[in-house]
Structures are given as structure tokens and as C-alpha cells.
N, C-alpha and C positions, 0 to 999 in steps of 0.2 A: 332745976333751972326755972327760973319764975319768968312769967312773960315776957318784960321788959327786955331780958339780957337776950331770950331768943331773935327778938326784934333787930336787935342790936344788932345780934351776928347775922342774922338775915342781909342784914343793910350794907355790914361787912365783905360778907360775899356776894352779892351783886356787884358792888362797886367791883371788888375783885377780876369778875368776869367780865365787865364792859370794858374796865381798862386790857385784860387779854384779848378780850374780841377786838377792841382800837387798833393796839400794837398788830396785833394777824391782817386788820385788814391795810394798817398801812405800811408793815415790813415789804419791799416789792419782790415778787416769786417769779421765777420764769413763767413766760406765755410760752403754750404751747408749738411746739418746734416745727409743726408743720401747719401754722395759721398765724397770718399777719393781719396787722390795719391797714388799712390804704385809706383813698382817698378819689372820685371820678376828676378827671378834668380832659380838657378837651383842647385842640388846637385851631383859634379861630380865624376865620380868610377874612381880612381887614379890608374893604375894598375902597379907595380912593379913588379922584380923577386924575387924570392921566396929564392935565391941564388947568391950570386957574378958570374961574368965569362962576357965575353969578348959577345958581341953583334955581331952576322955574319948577323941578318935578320931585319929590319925593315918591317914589311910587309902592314901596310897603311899610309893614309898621313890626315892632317888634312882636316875633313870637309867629309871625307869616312862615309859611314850606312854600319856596318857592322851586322851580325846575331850570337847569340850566338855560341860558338862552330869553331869561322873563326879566324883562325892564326893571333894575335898582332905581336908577336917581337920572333925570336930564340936567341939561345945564341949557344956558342960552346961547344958539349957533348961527344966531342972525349975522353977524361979523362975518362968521368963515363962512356961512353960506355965500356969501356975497363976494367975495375972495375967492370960493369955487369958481362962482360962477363967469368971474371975472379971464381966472386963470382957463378955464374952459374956451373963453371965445379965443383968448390970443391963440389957443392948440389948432382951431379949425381956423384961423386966420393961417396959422405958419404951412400947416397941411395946404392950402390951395396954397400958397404961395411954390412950395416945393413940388405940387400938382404941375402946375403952369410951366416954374423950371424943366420940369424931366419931359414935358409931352412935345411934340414933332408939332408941325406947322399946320394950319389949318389945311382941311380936305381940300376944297377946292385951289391954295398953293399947289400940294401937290400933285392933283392930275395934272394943273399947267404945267408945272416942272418934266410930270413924266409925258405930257404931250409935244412939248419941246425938244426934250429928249428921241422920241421916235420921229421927228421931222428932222432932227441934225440926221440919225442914224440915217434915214432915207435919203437926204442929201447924199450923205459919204459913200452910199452903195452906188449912186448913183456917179458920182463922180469917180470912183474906181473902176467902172466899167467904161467911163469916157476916156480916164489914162488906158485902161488895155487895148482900148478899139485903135487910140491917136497911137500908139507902140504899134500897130500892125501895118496902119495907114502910113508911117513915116520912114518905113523901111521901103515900101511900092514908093515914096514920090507922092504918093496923094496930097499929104499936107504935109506943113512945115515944119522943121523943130520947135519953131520956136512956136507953134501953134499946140505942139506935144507939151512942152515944155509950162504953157499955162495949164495944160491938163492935170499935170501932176501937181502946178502948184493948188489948183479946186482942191482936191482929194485930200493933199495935204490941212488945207485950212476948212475944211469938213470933218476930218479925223478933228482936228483940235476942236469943234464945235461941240463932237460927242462927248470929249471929253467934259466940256466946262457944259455941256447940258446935263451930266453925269452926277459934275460938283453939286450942280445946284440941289436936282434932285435928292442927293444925299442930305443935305444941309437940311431942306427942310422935313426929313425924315428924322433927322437928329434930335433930339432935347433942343428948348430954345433955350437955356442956359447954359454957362461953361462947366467945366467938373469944379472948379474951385467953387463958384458959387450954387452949383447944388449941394456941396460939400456942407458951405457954409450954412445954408438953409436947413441940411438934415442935422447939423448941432440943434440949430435952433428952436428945430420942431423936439429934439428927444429933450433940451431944457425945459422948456413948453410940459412938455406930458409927465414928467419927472417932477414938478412944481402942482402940477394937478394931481396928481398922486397923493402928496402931501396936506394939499388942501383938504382933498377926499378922506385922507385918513383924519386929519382935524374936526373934521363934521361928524364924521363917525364915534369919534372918542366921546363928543357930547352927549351922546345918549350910553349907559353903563350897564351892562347888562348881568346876570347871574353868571361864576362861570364855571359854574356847577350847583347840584342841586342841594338843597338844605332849609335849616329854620335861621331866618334871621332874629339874629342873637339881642342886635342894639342898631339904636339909630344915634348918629354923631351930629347929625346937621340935617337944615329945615330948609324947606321952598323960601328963598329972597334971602339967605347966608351966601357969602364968595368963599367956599376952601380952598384954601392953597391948592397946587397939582402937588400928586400924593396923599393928602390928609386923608383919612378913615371919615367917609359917609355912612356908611354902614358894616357890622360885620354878621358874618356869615358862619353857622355851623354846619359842614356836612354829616352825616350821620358817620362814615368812616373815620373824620376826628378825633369823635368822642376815643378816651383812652382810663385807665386805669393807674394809679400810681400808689407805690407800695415800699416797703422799705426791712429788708432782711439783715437779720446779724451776719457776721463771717460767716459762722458754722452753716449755715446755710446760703452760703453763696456758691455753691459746688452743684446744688440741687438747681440752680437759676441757669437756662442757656437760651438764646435764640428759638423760637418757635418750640419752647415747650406750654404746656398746657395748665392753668391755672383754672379755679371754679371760684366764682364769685357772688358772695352774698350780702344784702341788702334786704332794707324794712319790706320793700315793691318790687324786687326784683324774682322773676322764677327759680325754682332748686336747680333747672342743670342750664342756670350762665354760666358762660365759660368765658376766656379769652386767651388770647397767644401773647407769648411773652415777646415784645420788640426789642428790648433795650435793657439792658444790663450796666448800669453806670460801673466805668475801672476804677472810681474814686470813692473813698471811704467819707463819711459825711457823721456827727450828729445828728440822731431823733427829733425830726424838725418838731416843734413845737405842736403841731395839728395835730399831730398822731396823740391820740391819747390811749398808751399801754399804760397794763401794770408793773414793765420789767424797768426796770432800771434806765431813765431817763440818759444817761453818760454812757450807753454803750455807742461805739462805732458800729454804723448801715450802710447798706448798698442801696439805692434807690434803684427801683424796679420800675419801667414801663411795658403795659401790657393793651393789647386792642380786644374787642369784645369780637368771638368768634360769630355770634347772632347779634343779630338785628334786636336791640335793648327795647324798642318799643316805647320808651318816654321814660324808661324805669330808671337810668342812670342820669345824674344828671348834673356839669360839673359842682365841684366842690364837695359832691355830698360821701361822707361814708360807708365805707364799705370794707369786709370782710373777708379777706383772701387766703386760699386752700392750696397745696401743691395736690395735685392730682400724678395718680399715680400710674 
């Protein structure tokens, strides 16, 4: 065999093997039955205002850890402050009003009334003792009936004195209004305080606060923009969002249940993450397009969600890639 034809078949068999190695590498082979692809992603707290108005505060910027309770975004509460403060004076205006209703008569009213009172009483004692004396005296002859007979009538119209020094007394111990119109006053004062209420909670909505802890993810809107009530100013990642998501054939959907145990691997991530399986989709799906295996793109999946058992540390991070294990 002379040079040239070894050449030849040299040339021959390369080709040969590059096209077997092609075919091998793009014929698709099952992935191994206990390791999937996934995919991080996370569920993010969208936070809006509660209220339309004009934005004066943005107060962090993307990529902030903030702590629950730390100022998002203000808006302008010059309006409802003013509204407060409004609804405020009518509440302490309707309270003394209904003050004034329920209270009894001034002090010095009623000693006079009760001093009134113990001078009728002393009268009437006093005239009762002049009927018994004139009943003794008119049986002797001493005096006249009809000298008796005005006795009884004193006594008589001294009893009635006590009585209406009695009335008065009461009266002005009484509330100086009727029941109807304190009735009406205590609607007025709980409208009143029930409208401040509302005002209070309108002032408060203006300022937004974190309502839990996390990294904020993105900002939607700037200091001097109006969002609607509702729109997303910011959103929010807690670190317990963050999630896992994965996608198993049939055959392995029997191995998949609520709170079992997965390990997960990644370029930054440590050898023992782990996380618990949340969610078990009932519905059969195709290989969504992200997932890049080598098994056959047309097979039927269950989609898997799963939460990271530790604290990932910055290493997971949505969208990114990752490598999921059943643990045994």
C-alpha cells in the first residue's frame, strides 16, 4: 500500500468516527433516574399603595436588605392631614357637647335647691307639731276648730313644699339634657370618632412600610410619579420565597411527596443544600423549554416545587440553574 492510499483511508476513517461520535452525541439517552434540572425562582411581595397621591419619598434602592417595619416609599399627606385634623376638632367639639348634656346643674344651684329643701322640711316639722298641739287644745275648749282646722291646713301645704323642694333638688342633680337628646349627641360623637378613625388610617397609609424582612428586588416608580392605589412601587424578596423548581417524568413521580427531601446543586452553591419538597403539580405538562436535558424533549413532566431547607446565603438566585438529587 503506497502512501497516498493510506492517506486516503486514514481520511476515511476519521470521517467515519466523527460522524459516529455526532450521531452518539445527538441520538437522546435517558438522564439519570434519580437527578433532574430545575431551575431557582422565587415569590415576590409586590408592594403598592393602598391610595392614589403623588410620591415625595422613595426610600431604598434595588438590591437593599431591609427589616420589617423600615420605610418603602411616602406619598404626600398634606390633604388628609388636614382632614385629620379637621375631623379631630369636631370629635372634641361633639364630646363637650354631650359633656354639658349628661352633667347636673351647677354647684352652687344645688346647695340652694338642698337648702330649700331642709327649710320646707323644717317648716313641715314644724307645722305638724302645731296640728298635734291644736288636736289636744280643741278637745279642752282651748281653741277653736276652726283654729285646728288651719293647723292642718299649714302642714298640709308644707308637706307639698317638701315635696316640690324635693322636685327641684332632683332636677338639677339630673343631666341638663333629655334622654332623647343625649341619645342624639352620643350618635354624633361615635359618627365623629368613627370618621377620625378613617382619617387616621388615610395618614397612615401614606407612609409604606416593609412587611417583612428581605432584599428589595426592583423599584417601579420615582419621587414626583402619582401610582394609582394598588400599583407595585416596589418589590420585595424574603429569603423564605426563594424556591426551587424542577420537573420529573411519570416514573418518578411516586418518589415525589410533600416534605420529602431533595439536595441541590449549583456552580456557588455548598455540597449539603438541601430543600423540602412543597408542591407536587397533579397535572402532566411538557419539558418547558428552559430545561435543557439530554432526554427526549416530548416526554410528559410533573413540575416540582421545592424550598431550600438552609439559609442559601446569596448562592441561589431566581432564574439560575440548578441540579436536583432525590435523597435517600
Amino acid at each position: 500500500m503506497n502512501r497516498r492510499a493510506l492517506i486516503a483511508m486514514l481520511v476515511v476513517l476519521a470521517g467515519g468516527l466523527g460522524v459516529a461520535g455526532g450521531l452518539w452525541l445527538w441520538y437522546p439517552r435517558p438522564a439519570d433516574s434519580q437527578t433532574w434540572q430545575g431551575y431557582a425562582d422565587a415569590e415576590f411581595v409586590r408592594i403598592g399603595p393602598p391610595l392614589s397621591g403623588l410620591l415625595v419619598q422613595v426610600a431604598v434602592k434595588a438590591g437593599d436588605v431591609v427589616v420589617a417595619g423600615q420605610l418603602l416609599f411616602a406619598q404626600d399627606d398634606i390633604a388628609d392631614n388636614a382632614a385629620r385634623d379637621e375631623i379631630a376638632a369636631r370629635v372634641m367639639e361633639a364630646t363637650a357637647r354631650l359633656a354639658n348634656l349628661q352633667a347636673a346643674g351647677r354647684e352652687e344651684e344645688i346647695a340652694q335647691a338642698d337648702a330649700s329643701l331642709a327649710d320646707n322640711r323644717a317648716a313641715l316639722q314644724r307645722a305638724a307639731t302645731d296640728l298635734v298641739r291644736a288636736e289636744i287644745l280643741v278637745k279642752t275648749q282651748s281653741i277653736s276648730a276652726q283654729q285646728r282646722d288651719r293647723a292642718k291646713a299649714d302642714m298640709l301645704s308644707a308637706a307639698a313644699k317638701v315635696r316640690a323642694a324635693e322636685a327641684v333638688l332632683a332636677l338639677r342633680r339630673s343631666p341638663a339634657g333629655r334622654a332623647q337628646e343625649i341619645g342624639a349627641q352620643t350618635a354624633v360623637l361615635a359618627e365623629n370618632t368613627a370618621q377620625l378613625a378613617q382619617a387616621a388610617w388615610r395618614v397612615a397609609q401614606r407612609r409604606m412600610m416593609a412587611p417583612t424582612g428581605g432584599t428589595i428586588a426592583d423599584i417601579y416608580a420615582r419621587a414626583g410619579e402619582t401610582p394609582n392605589a394598588g400599583v407595585p412601587v416596589v418589590s420585595l424578596l424574603p429569603p423564605e420565597n426563594l424556591l426551587v423548581r424542577f420537573f420529573v417524568p411519570e416514573t418518578a413521580l411516586a418518589t415525589m411527596h410533600r416534605g420529602g427531601r431533595i439536595g441541590i446543586g449549583c456552580d456557588s452553591c455548598r455540597p449539603d443544600l438541601t430543600a423540602i419538597v412543597a408542591y407536587v403539580s397533579p397535572r402532566a405538562e411538557y419539558t418547558p423549554p428552559v430545561i435543557y436535558s439530554e432526554a427526549a424533549r416530548s416526554k410528559l413532566v410533573y413540575m416540582v416545587e421545592a424550598r431550600p431547607a438552609q439559609p442559601t446565603n446569596g448562592a441561589l438566585n431566581p432564574g439560575q440553574p440548578v441540579t436536583v438529587r432525590l435523597l435517600q
